[in-house]
C-alpha positions, 0 to 999 in steps of 0.5 A: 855261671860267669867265670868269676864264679868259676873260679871262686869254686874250683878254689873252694873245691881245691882247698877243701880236697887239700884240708881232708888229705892232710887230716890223720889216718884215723883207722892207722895202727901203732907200732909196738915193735921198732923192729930193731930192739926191745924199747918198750918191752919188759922180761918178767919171769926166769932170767935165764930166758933169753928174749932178742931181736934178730933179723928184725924180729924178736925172738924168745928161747929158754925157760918159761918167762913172758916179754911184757909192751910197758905200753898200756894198759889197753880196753878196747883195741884191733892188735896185731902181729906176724908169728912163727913157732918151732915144731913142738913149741908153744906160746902164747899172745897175750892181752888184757894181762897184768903189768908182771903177769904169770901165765894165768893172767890176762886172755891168751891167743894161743900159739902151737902148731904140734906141742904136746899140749893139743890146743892150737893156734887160733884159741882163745886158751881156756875160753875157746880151744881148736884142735885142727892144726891151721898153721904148720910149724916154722911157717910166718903167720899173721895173728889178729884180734879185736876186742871190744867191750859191749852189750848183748841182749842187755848183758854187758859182754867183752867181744873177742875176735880171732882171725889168722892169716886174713880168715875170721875164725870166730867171735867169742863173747865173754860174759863173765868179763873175765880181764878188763884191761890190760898190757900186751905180751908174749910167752916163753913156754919151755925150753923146746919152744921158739918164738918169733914175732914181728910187725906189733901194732895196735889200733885203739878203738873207741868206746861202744855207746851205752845202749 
């Protein structure tokens, strides 16, 4: 190889490199939370609940009412976000729910680690319950979900997908197809429960091929 032909390369080479990095991350996720205020989320239910940003997360107190992302609606998606919850509070992490939802609408995550109420974090409320408390109370965990319509054995199904703090809980396959789309949101349950989340985002995800 003569030098010419080198160098022609090592450009090519050079050039081809450069154009790959400056392409978008397509596995990145979206913030829905800046951290800093409550742009882009909605109080629905009572207006005594109060719903805030301190110390850059949001925090939920007071009457039953939901804090609805004004972003959406979404289909398939990763989601995701860091949680706390006080001992002897509940909440929930809501998807595919209404744009002014109750707490029957849209899929719920749930979020407890001792309410009286013994369904605990990394249930699918309703759906798929666990028992056995993963997370204690006043602690931060990561809270992740990915859900996806598709096709099982024929049958048209929506894939949802649990995991808390890194461990795959399970998959629950929801034939019924109960919410097809949706808003994210988070739930005030009572009074004696507090809320904290930070660290919103979501990844959109394409749509599975029709088989």
């Amino acid at each position: 190889m003569n030098r010419s032909h080198f160098s022609l390369l090592l450009v090519i080479a050079v050039c081809t490199c450069a154009t790959h990095a400056a392409e978008p991350d397509k596995d990145s996720y979206v913030p829905l939370f800046d951290g800093k205020t409550l742009d882009g989320w909605e109080k629905v239910g009572n207006e005594a609940s109060v719903w805030e940003v301190k110390d850059g997360a949001i925090c939920g107190s007071g009457p039953a009412s939901m804090l609805v992302c004004t972003k959406g609606p979404y289909k398939n998606f990763r989601y995701r976000a860091e949680i706390k919850i006080n001992d002897g509070g509940n909440s929930g992490m809501y998807f595919r729910t209404t744009r002014k939802p109750g707490f029957s609408d849209g899929y719920e995550a749930q979020i407890d680690s001792t309410h009286r109420d013994p369904i605990r974090t990394g249930s699918l409320y309703g759906l798929c319950h666990i028992y056995k408390r993963l997370v204690e109370p006043d602690t931060w965990f990561t809270y992740e979900l990915q859900v996806r319509d598709d096709v099982w054995r024929g049958k048209p199904v929506t894939r949802i997908k649990l995991t808390v703090n890194q461990a795959e809980l399970y998959e629950y396959l929801d034939f019924a197809q109960g919410w097809k789309d949706g808003y994210f949101a988070f739930q005030q349950h009572d009074p004696g429960s507090k809320v904290e989340i930070r660290k919103v985002e979501m990844m959109e995800l394409e749509e599975t091929p029709k088989k």
